[in-house]
N, CA, C and O atoms as a Maestro MAE file, in Angstrom:
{
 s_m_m2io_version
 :::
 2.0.0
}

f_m_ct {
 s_m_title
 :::
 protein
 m_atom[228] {
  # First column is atom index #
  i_m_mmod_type
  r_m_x_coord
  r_m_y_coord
  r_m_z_coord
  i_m_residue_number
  s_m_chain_name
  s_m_pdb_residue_name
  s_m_pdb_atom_name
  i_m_atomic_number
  :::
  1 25 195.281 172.972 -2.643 1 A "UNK " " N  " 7
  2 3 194.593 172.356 -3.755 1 A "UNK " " CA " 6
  3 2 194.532 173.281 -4.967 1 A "UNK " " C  " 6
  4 15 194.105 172.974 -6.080 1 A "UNK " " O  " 8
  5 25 194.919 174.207 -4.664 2 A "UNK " " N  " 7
  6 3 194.396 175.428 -6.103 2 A "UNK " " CA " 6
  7 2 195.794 175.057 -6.805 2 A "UNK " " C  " 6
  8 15 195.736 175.006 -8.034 2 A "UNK " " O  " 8
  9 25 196.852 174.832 -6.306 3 A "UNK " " N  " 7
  10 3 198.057 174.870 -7.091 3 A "UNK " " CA " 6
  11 2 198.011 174.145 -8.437 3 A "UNK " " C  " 6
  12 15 198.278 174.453 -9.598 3 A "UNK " " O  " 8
  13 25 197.389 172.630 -7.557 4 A "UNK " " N  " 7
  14 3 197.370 171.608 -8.568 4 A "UNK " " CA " 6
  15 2 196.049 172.003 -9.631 4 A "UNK " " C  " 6
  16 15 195.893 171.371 -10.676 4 A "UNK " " O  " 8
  17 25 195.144 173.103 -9.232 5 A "UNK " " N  " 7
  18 3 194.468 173.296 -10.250 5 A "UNK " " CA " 6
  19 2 194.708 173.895 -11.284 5 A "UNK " " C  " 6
  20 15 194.127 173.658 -12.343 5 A "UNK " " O  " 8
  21 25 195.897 175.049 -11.077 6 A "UNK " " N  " 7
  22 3 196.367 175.669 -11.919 6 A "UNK " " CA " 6
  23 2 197.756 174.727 -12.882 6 A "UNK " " C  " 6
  24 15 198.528 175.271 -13.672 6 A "UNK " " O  " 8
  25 25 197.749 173.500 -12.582 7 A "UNK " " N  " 7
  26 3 198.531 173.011 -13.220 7 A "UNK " " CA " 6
  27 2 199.996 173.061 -12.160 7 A "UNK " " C  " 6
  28 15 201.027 173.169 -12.824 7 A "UNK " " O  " 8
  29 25 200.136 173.020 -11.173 8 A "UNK " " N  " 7
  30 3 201.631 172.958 -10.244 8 A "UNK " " CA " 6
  31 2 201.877 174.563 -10.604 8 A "UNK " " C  " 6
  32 15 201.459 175.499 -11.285 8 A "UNK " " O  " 8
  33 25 202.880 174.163 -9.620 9 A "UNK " " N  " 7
  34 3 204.116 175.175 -9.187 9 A "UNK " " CA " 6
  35 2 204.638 175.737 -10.997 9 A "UNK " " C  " 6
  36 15 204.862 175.057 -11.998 9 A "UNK " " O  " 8
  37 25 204.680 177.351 -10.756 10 A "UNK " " N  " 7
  38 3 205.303 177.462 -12.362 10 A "UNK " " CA " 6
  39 2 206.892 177.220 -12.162 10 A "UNK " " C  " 6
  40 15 207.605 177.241 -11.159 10 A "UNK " " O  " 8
  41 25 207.151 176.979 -13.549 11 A "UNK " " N  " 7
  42 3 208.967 175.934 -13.671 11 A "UNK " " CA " 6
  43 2 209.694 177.528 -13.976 11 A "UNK " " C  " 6
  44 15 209.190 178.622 -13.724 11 A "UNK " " O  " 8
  45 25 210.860 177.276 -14.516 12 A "UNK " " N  " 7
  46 3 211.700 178.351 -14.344 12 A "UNK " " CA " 6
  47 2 211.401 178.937 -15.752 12 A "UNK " " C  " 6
  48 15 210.893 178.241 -16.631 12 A "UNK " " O  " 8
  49 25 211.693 180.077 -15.913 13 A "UNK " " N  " 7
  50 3 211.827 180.943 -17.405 13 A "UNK " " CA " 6
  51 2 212.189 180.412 -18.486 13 A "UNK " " C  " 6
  52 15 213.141 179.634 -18.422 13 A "UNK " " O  " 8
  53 25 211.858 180.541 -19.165 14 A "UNK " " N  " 7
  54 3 212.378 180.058 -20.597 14 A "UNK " " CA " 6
  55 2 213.042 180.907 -20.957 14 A "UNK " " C  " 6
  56 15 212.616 182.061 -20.914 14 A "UNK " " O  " 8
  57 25 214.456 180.585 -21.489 15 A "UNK " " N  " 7
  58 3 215.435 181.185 -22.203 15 A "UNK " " CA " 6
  59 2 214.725 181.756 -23.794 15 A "UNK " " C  " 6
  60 15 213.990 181.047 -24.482 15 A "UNK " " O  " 8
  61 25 215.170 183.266 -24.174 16 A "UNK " " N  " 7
  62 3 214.996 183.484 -25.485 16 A "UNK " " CA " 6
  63 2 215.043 182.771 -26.211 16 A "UNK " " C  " 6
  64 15 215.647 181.789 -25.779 16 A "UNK " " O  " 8
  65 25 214.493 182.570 -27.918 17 A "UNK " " N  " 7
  66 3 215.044 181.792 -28.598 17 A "UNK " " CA " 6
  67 2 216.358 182.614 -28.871 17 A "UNK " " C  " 6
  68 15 216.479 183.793 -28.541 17 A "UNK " " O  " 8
  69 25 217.372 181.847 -29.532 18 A "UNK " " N  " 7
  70 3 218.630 181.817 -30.151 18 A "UNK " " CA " 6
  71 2 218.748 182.515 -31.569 18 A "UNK " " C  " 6
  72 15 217.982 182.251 -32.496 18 A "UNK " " O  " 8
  73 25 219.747 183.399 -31.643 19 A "UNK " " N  " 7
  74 3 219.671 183.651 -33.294 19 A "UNK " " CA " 6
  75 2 221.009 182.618 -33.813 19 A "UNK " " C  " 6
  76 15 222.015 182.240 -33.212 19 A "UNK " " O  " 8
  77 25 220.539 182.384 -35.111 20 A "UNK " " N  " 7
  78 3 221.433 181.946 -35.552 20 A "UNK " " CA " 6
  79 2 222.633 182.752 -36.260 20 A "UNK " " C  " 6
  80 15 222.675 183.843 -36.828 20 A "UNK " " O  " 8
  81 25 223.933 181.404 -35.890 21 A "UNK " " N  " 7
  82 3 224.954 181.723 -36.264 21 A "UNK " " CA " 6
  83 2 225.256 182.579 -37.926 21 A "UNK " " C  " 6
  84 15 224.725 181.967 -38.853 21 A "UNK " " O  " 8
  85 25 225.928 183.710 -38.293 22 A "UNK " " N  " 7
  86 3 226.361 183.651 -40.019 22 A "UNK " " CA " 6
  87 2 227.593 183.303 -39.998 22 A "UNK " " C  " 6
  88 15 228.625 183.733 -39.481 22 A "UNK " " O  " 8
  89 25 227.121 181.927 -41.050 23 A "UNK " " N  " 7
  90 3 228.203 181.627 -41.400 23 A "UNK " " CA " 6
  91 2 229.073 181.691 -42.663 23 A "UNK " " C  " 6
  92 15 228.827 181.219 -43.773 23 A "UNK " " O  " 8
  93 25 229.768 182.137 -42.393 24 A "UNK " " N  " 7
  94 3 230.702 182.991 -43.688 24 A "UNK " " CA " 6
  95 2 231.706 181.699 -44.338 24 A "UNK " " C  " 6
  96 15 232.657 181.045 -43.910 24 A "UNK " " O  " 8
  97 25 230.916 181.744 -45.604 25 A "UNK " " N  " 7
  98 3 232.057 180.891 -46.645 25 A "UNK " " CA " 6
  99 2 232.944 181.280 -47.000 25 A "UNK " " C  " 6
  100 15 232.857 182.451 -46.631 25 A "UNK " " O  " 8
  101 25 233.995 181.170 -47.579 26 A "UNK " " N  " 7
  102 3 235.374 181.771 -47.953 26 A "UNK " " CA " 6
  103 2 234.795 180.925 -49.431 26 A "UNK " " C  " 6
  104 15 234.377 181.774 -50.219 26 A "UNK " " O  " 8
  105 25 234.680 179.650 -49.936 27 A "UNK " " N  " 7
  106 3 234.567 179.318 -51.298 27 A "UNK " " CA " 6
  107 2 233.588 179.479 -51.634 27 A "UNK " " C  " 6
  108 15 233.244 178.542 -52.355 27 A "UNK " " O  " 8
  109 25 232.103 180.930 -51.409 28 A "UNK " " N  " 7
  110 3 231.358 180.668 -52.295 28 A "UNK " " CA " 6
  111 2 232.009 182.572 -53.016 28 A "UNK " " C  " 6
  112 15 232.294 183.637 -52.470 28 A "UNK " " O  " 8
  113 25 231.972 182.059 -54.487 29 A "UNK " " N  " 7
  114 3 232.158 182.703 -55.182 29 A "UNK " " CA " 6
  115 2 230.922 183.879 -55.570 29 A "UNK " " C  " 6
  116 15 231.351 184.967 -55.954 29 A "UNK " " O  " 8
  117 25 229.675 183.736 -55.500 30 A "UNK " " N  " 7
  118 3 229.122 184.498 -55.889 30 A "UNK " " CA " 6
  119 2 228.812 185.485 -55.268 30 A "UNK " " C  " 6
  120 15 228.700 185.401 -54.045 30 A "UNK " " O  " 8
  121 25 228.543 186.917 -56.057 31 A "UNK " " N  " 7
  122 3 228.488 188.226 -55.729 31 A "UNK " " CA " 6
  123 2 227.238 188.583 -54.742 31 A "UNK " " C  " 6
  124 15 226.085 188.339 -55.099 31 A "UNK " " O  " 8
  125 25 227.553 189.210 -53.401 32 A "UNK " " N  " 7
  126 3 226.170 188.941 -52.773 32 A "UNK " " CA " 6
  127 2 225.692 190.258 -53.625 32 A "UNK " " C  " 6
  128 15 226.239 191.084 -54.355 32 A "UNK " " O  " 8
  129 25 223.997 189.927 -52.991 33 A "UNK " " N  " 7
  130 3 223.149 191.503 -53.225 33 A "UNK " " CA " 6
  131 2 223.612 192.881 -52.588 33 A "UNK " " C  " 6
  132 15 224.095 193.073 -51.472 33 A "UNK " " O  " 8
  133 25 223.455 193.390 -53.158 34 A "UNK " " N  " 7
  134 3 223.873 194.717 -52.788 34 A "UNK " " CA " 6
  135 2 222.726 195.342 -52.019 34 A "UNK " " C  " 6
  136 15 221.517 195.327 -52.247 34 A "UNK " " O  " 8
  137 25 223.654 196.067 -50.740 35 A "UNK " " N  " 7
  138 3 222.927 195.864 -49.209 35 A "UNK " " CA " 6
  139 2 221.764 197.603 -49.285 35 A "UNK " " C  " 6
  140 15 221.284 198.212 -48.329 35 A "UNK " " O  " 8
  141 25 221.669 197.894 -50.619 36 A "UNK " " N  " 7
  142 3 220.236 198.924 -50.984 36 A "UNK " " CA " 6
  143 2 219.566 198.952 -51.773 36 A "UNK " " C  " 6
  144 15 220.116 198.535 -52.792 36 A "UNK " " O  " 8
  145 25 218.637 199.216 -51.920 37 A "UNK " " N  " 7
  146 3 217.639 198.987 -53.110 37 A "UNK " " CA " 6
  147 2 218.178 199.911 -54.235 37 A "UNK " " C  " 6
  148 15 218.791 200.974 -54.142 37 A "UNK " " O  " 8
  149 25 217.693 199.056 -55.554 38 A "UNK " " N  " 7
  150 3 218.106 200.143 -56.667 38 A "UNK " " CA " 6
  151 2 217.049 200.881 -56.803 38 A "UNK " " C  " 6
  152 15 215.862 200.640 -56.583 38 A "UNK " " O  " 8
  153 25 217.869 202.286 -57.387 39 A "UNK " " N  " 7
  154 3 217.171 203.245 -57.560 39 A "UNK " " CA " 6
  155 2 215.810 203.098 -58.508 39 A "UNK " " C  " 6
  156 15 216.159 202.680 -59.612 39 A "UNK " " O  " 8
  157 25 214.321 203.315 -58.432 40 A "UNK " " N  " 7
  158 3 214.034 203.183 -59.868 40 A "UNK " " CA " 6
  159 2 213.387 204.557 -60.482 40 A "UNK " " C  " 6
  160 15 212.885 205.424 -59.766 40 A "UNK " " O  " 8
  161 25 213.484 204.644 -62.156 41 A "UNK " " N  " 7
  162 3 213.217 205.703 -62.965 41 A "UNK " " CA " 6
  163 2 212.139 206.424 -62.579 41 A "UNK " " C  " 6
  164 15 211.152 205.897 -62.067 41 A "UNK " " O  " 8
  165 25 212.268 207.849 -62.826 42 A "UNK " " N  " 7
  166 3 211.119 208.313 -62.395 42 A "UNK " " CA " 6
  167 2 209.598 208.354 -63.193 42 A "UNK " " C  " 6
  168 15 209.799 209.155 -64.106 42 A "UNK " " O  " 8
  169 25 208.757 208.077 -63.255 43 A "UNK " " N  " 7
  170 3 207.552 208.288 -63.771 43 A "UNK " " CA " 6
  171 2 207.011 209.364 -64.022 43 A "UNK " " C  " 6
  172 15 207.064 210.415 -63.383 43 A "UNK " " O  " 8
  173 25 206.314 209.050 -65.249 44 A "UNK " " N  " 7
  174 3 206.189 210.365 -66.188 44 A "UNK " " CA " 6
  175 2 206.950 211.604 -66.113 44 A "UNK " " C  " 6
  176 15 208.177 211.597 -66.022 44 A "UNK " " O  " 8
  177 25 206.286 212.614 -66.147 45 A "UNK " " N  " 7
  178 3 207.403 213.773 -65.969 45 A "UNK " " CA " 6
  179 2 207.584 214.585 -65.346 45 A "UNK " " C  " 6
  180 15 206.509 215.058 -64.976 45 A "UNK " " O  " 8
  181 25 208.717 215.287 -64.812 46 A "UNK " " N  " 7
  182 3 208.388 216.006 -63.635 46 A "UNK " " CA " 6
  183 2 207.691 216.923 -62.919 46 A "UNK " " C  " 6
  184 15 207.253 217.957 -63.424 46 A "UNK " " O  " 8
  185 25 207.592 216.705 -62.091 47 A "UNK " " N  " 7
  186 3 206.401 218.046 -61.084 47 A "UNK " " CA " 6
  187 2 207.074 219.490 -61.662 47 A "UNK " " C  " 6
  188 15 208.293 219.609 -61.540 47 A "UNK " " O  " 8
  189 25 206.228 220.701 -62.351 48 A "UNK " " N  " 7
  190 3 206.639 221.701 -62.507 48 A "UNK " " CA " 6
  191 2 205.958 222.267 -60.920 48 A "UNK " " C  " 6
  192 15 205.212 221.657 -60.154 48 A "UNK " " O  " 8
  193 25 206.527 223.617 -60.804 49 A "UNK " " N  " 7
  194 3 206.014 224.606 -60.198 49 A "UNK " " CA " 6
  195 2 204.283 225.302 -60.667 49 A "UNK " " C  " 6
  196 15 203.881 224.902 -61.760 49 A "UNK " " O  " 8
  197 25 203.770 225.828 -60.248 50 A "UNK " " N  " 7
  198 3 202.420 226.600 -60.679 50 A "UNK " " CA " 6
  199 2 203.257 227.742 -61.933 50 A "UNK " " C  " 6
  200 15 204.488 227.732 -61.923 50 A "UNK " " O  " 8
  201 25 202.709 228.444 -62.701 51 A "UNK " " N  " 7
  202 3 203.042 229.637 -63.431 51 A "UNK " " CA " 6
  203 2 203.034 230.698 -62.610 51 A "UNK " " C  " 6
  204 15 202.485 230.350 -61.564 51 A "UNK " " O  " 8
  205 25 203.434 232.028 -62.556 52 A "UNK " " N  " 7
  206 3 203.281 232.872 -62.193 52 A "UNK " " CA " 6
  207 2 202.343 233.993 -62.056 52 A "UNK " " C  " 6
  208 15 202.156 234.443 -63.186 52 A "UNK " " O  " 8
  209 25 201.804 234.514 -61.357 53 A "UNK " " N  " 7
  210 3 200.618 235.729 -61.901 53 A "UNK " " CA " 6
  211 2 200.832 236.588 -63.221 53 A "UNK " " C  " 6
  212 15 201.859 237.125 -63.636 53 A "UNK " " O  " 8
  213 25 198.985 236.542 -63.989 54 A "UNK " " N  " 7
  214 3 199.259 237.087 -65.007 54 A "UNK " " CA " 6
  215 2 199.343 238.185 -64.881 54 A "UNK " " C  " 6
  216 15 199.056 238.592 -63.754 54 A "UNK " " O  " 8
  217 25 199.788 239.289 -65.981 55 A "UNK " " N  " 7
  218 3 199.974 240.840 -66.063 55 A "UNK " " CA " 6
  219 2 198.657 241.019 -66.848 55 A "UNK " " C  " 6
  220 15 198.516 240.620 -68.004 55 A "UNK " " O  " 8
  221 25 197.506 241.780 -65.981 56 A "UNK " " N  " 7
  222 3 196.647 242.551 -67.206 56 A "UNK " " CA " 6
  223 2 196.846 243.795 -67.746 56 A "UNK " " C  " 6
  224 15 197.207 244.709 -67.004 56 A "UNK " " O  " 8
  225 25 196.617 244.037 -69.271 57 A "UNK " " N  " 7
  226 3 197.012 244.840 -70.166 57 A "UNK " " CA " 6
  227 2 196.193 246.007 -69.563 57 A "UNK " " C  " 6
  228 15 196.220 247.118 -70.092 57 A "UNK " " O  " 8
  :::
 }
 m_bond[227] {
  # First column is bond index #
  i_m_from
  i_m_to
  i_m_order
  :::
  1 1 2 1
  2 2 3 1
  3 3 4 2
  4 3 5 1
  5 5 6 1
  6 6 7 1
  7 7 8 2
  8 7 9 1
  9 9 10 1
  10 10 11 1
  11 11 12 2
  12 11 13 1
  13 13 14 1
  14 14 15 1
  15 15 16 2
  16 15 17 1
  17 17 18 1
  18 18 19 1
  19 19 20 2
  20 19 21 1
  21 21 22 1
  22 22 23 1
  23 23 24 2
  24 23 25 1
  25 25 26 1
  26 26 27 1
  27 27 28 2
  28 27 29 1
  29 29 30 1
  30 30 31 1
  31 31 32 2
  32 31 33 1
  33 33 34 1
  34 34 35 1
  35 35 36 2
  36 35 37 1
  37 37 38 1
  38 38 39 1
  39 39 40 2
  40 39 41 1
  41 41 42 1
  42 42 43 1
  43 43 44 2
  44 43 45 1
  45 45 46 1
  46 46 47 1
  47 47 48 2
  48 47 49 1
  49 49 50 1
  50 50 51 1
  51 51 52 2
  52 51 53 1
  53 53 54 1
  54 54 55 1
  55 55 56 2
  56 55 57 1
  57 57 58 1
  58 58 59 1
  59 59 60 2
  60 59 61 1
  61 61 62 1
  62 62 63 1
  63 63 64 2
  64 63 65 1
  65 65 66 1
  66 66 67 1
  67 67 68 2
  68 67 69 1
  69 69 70 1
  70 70 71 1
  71 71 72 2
  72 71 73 1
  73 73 74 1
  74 74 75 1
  75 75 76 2
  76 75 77 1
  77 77 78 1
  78 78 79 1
  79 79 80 2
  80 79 81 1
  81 81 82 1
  82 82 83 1
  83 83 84 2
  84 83 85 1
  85 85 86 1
  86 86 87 1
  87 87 88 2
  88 87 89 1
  89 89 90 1
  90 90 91 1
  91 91 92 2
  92 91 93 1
  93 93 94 1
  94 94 95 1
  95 95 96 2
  96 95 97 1
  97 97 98 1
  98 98 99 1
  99 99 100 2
  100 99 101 1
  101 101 102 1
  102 102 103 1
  103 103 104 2
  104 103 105 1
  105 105 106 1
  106 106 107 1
  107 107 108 2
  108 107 109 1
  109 109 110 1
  110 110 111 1
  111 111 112 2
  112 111 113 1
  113 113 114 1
  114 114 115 1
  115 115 116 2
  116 115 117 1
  117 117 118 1
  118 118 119 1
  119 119 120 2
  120 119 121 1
  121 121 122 1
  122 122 123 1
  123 123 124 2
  124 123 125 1
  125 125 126 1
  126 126 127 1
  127 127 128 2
  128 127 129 1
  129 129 130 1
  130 130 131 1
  131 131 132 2
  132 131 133 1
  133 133 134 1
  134 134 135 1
  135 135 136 2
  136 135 137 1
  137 137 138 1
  138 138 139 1
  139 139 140 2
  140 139 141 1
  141 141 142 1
  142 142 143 1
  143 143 144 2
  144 143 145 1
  145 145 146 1
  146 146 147 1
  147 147 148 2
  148 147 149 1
  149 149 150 1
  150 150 151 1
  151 151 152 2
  152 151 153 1
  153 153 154 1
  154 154 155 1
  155 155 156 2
  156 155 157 1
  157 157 158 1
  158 158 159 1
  159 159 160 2
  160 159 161 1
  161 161 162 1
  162 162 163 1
  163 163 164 2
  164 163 165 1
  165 165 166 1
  166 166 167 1
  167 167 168 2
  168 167 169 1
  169 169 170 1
  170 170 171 1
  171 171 172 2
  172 171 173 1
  173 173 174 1
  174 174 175 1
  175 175 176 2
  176 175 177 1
  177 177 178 1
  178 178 179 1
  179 179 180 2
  180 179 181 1
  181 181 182 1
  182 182 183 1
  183 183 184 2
  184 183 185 1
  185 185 186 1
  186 186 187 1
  187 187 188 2
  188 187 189 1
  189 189 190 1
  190 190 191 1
  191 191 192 2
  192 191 193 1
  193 193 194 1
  194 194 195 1
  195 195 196 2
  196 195 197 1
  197 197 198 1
  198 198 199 1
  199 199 200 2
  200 199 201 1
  201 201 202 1
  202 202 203 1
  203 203 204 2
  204 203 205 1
  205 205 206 1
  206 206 207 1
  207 207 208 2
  208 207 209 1
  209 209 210 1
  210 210 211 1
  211 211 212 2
  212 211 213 1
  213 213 214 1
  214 214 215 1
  215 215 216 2
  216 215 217 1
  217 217 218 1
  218 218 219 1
  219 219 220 2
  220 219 221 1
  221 221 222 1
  222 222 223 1
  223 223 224 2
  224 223 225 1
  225 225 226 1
  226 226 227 1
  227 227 228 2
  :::
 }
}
């Protein structure tokens, strides 16, 4: 009786889902994206180093 309480016998595995196919056009003309990010400018200005120790007179 417990079986049917738990809902029956468990059924077989479920298969992964599927990835889908790529499908490659030959007539689409346009240029894909380019597969990295563009670079962007750097902000404000660059990191200097600290100064050096002063010399006292």
């Amino acid at each position: 009786m417990q079986a049917f309480a738990l809902g029956g016998p468990k059924g077989p595995p479920s298969a992964p889902p599927t990835i889908p196919p790529i499908i490659i056009n030959p007539f689409n003309r346009e240029t894909p994206a380019p597969a990295i990010d563009p670079r962007l400018p750097p902000i404000g200005r660059p990191v200097m180093p600290p100064p050096g120790p002063r010399q006292r007179v």
